[in-house]
C-alpha positions as CSV (number, residue, x, y, z in Angstrom):
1,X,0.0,0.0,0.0
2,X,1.5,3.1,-1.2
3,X,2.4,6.2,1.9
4,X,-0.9,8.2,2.2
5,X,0.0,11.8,1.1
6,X,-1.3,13.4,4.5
7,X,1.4,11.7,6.6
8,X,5.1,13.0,6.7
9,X,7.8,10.6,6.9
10,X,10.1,11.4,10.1
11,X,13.0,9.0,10.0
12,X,14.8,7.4,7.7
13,X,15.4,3.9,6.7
14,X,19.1,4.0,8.5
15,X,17.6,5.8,11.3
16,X,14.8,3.1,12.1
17,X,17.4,0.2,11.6
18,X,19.6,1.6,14.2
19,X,17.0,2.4,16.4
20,X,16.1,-1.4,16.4
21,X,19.4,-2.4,16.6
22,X,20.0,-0.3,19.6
23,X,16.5,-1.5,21.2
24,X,17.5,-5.1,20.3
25,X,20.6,-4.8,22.1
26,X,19.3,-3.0,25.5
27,X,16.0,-6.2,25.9
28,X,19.1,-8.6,25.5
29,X,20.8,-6.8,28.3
30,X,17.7,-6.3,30.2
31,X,16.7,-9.9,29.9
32,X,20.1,-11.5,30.7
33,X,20.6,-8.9,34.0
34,X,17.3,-10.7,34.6
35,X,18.4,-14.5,34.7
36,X,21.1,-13.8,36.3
37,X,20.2,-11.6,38.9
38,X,16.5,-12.8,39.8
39,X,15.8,-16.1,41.4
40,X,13.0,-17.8,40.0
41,X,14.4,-17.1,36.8
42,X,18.0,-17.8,37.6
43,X,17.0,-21.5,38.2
44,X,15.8,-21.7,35.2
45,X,19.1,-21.0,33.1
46,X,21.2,-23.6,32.9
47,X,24.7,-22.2,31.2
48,X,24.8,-19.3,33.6
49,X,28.2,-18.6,32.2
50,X,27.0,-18.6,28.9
51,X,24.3,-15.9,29.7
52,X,26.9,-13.5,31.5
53,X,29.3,-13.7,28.1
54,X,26.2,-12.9,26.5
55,X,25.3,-9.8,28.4
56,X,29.1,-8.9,28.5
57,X,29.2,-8.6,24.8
58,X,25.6,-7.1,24.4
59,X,26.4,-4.0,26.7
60,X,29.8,-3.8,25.0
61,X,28.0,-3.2,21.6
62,X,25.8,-1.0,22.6
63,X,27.0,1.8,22.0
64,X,28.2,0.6,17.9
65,X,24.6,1.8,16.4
66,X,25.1,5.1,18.1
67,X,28.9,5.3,16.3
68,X,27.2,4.1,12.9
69,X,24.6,6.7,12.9
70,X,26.5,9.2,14.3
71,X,29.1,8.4,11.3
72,X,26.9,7.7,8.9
73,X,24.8,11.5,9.4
């Protein structure tokens, strides 16, 4: 279905992309601080290390989509 001609397009196709990117990487964060730090849910993973290496490299690339679109702009 083609854009309507009453609404304006705000953000770019780079712009959306990174803002996913960037969202994607923060719920992996939030959701492995959560196994590891809550309870119920920390019984529940099994490869504990596995999940900690997984937020260690999620919070390091955080800030790469920020450093694309700022380069990219």
């Amino acid at each position: 279905m083609p854009p309507s001609p009453d609404r304006i397009r705000r953000f770019t196709g780079g712009q959306r992309s990174i803002h996913a990117a960037l969202g994607t990487l923060m719920g992996v964060c939030i959701l492995t601080a959560a196994m590891l730090y809550w309870g119920p849910l920390s019984t529940l993973v099994g490869r504990r290390e596995m999940v900690g290496s997984v937020h260690y490299v999620s919070g390091l690339l955080l800030p790469l989509p920020l450093l694309v679109g700022a380069l990219a702009s």
